[in-house]
N, C-alpha and C positions, 0 to 999 in steps of 0.2 A: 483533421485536428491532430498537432501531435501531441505526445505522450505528457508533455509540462504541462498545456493545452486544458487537457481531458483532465490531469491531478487539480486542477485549480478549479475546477467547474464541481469536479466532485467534492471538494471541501469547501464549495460557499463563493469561493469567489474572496480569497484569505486575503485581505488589504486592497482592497478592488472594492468596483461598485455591487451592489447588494443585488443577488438572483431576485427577479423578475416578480416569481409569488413571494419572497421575504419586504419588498419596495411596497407590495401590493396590500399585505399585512401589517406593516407601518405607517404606510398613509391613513390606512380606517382606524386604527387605533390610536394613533397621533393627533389623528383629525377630531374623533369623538372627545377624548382626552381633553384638547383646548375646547372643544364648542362647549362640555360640560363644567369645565372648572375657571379658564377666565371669562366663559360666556356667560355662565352664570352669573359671575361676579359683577359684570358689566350690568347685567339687566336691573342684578338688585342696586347697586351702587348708583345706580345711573338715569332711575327712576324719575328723579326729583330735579333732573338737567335737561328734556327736551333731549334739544338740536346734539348737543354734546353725546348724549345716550348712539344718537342714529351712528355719527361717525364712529364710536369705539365702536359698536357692532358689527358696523362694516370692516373697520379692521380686524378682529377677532377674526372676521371671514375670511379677509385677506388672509392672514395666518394660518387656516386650518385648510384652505384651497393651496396656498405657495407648499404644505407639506408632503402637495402631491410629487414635487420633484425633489424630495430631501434627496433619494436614494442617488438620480445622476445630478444635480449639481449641489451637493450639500453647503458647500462655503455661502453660495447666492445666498440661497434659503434663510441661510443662519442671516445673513443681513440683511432680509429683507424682514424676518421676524422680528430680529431686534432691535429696527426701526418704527414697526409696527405695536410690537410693548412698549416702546418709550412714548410713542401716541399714546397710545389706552395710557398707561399712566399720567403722563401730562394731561387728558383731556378728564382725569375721573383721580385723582389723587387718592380717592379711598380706599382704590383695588389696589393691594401690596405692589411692588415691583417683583417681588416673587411673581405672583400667578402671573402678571403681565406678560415679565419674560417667561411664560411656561414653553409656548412656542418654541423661541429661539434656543432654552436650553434642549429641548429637542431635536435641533439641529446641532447643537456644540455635540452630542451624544454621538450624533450622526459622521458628523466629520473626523472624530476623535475614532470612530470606528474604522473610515473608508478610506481618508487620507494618512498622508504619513506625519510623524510625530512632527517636525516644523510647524506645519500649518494650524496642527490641531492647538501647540501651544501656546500661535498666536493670536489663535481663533478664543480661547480659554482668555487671554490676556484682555484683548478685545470686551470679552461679557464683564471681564471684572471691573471694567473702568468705570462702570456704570452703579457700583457700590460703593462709592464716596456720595454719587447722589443722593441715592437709598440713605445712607447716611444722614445726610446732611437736612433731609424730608423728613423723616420717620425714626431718625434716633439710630444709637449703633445698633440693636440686635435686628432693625427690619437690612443696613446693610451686610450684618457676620451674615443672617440667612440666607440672604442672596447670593453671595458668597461660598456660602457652604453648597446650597442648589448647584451653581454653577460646575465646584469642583464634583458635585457626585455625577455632576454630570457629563463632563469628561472623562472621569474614572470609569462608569461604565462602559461608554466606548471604547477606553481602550483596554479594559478585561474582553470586551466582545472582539475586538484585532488579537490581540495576544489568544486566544480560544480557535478564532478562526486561524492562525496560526501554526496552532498544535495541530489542528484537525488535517491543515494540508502535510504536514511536515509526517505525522502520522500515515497518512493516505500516498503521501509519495513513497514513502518507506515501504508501505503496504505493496506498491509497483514494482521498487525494484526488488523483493521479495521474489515476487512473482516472478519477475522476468529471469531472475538467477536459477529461481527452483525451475522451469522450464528449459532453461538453458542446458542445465543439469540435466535433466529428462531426454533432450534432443541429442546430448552427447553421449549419453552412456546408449542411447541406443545406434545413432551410425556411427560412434568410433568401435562400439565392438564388432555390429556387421559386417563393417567397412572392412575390419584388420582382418578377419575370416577369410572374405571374399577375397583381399587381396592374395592372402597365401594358397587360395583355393584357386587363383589365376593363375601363378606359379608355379603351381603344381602342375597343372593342367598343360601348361606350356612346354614344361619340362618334359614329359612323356607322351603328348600328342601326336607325334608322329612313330616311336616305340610302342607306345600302349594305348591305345585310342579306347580300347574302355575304360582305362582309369583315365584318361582326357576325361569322358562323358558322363566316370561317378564326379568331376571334380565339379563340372560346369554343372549337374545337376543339385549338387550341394553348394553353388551359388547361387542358384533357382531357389531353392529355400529360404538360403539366408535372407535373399532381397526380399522375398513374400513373407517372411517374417517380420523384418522391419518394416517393411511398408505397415503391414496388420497392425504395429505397434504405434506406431506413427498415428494412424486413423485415431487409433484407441485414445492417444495423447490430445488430440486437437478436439475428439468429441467430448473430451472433460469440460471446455471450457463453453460448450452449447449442444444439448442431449439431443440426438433425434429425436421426433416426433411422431408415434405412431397415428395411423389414418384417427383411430378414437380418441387424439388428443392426448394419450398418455404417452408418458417418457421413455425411452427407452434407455438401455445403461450396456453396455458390452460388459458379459462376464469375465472375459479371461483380465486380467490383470497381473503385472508381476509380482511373483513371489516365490518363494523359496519350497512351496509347489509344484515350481517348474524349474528346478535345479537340474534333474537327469537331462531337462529337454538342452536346457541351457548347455551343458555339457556336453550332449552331443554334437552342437554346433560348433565346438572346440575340438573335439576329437575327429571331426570332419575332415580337419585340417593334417592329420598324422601326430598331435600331441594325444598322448595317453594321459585322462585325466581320471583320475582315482576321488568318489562323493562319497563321502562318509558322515550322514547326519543321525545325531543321537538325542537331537533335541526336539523338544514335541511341537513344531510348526504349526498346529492347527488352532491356538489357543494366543500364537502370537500376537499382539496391538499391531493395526496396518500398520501405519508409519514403520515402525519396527521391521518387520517382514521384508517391504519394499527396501527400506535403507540395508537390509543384508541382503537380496539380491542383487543390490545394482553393484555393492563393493564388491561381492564375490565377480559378477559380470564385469566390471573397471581391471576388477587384481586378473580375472583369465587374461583377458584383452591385452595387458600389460606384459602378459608371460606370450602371449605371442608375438606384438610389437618388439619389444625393447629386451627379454630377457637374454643372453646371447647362450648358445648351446645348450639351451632346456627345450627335453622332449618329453618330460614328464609334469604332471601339477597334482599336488593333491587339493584338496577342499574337505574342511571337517568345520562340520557344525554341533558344538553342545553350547548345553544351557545348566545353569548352577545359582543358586541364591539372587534367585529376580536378573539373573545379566548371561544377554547370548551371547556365545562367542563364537565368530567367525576367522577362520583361519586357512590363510590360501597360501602353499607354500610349492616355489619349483625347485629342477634339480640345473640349473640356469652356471653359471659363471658367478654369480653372488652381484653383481649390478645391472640393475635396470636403468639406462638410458632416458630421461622425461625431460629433455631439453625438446622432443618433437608436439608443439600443440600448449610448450609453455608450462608444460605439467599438470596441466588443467584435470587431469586424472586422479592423482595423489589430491589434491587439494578437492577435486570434489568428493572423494573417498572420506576425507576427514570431514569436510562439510555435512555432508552425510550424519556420520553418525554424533556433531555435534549438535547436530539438531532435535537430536531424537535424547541427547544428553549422554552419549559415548564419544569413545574415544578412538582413534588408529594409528596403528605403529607400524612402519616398515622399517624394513632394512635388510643386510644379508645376515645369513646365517651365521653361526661358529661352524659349522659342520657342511658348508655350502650350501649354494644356491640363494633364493631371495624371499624372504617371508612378509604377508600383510596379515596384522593382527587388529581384529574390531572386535571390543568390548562396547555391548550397547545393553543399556540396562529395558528389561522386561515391565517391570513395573513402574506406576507414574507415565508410562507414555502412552499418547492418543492415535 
């Protein structure tokens, strides 16, 4: 099943035929519905007529049996109810054309829900021709009612389309949501690894046959990095389905990112020969996750950035405070003043701001006055979950 597939099943089935148990709780209570109010009406009405009594009955039945297929062919149904009400009324004149047609407005409901607006209007057009009759039998207000019936009864269908509507449109949103903040998630973890490892092959290259144990610190601080992403990786995919311990209960992996694990983060950068300088002043333990995580992962995008693209920076500093409800993250190197993000489309800078627009901050790059390249996130402390 793909992904449109899955959004449309989870919101009902939005202008489509009616899910399986919804079809299954329409037929019983559609069916009760007519057996009780023009069935009724027939038995009383109908008393005093014999032969004429059996057939409406049997129609009425026809009607509350044919409501078994409203859900997959709605249009039939609707004509074959409202061939089945203009019996009952032709054979018993004293049951309104209201209740007769109860049936069949139960189908106009139907179609006006499932179908699209064409059909349903001319399905709407269809019931009304039959209120000149009403009319013309029973005076104007038995036809205005029939009338009024008819249209409530398209109306509701199509407030039930328009609702199932939101609810996919809602629920698709809800997907790509999803699949953006993941995307996010899977980039900031191997494009930071990734830029490590590549300058830690580099390196390694460079003096491997000169200096074969700095080769050996270099390949083993790729060993790292990769068993670090991987670790995070696992951590990522088990969000979306917990282990199961043998007793049925869940399990949750503790480590998580956060600003926690800033020195560790930083060593992974300093691994590489940048000297990176952490200076947090702000009280991390009290932070809202969301929060937390969105200044890890911009501190982790702005290092990764100072290794990829900064040109001539061998230095980064990172300062974390916090002041009046809003942390502030601040990642600055001592680079050439431009960062190169034509590599990946930018997807870095843009998730960085994504980031903290979610959380309700903001980020600013750019170079310095004074050299080099500074990323500045303002993310407010309070109000976020």
């Amino acid at each position: 099943m793909d992904r449109g597939s899955e959004v449309d099943v989870i919101a009902g089935g939005a202008g489509g035929d009616l899910p399986t148990a919804a079809a299954r709780t329409l037929w019983w209570g559609s069916a009760g519905l007519v057996l009780a109010v023009p069935g009724t009406s027939v038995l009383v009405v109908g008393a005093q007529h014999g032969g004429r009594l059996t057939v409406a009955a049997l129609l009425v039945l026809v009607q509350a049996v044919a409501l078994r297929w409203a859900a997959r062919a709605p249009v039939a149904v609707l004509a074959v109810n409202a061939a089945s009400g203009l019996g009952i009324w032709a054979l018993l004149p004293a049951v309104t054309p209201t209740g007769a047609l109860l049936a069949a407005q139960i189908g106009l409901c139907v179609v006006s829900a499932t179908r699209p607006p064409r059909t349903s209007l001319r399905a709407l057009a269809a019931m009304c021709l039959s209120a000149p009759l009403a009319w013309a039998a029973d005076g104007p207000a038995s036809g205005a009612l029939l009338v009024l019936a008819v249209v409530l009864a398209w109306t509701a269908g199509r407030w039930r389309r328009a609702h199932q509507a939101r609810t996919a449109a809602e629920t698709r949103r809800a997907v790509l949501e999803e699949r953006a903040r993941i995307a996010r998630e899977v980039h900031d973890v191997v494009a930071h690894t990734l830029s490590v490892m590549v300058v830690q092959a580099a390196a390694a290259d460079d003096v491997f046959g000169r200096q074969p144990e700095e080769a050996r610190r270099a390949l083993r601080a790729i060993e790292t990095g990769a068993r670090s992403a991987l670790g995070e990786l696992r951590l990522l995919l088990r969000a979306f389905g917990p282990e199961v311990d043998g007793d049925g209960s869940q399990t949750h992996e503790k480590w998580q990112p956060s600003l926690a694990h800033l020195d560790a983060l930083a060593d992974t950068v300093r691994a590489t020969g940048l000297t990176v300088d952490v200076r947090c002043e702000a009280a991390i333990d009290c932070l809202p996750a969301a929060v937390d995580l969105a200044a890890y992962r911009i501190v982790q995008e702005a290092l990764t950035n100072v290794l990829r693209h900064a040109a001539g920076a061998d230095e980064a500093h990172v300062t974390i405070t916090s002041a009046e409800g809003q942390l502030t993250v601040t990642v600055r190197d001592n680079g050439s003043g431009r960062q190169s993000v034509t590599a990946g489309g930018g997807r870095g800078l843009v998730g960085m701001r994504e980031r903290a627009r979610l959380v309700g901050g903001s980020v600013r790059t750019g170079p310095r006055p004074a050299g080099g390249y500074e990323v500045l996130a303002r993310l407010p402390t309070e109000g976020a979950s």
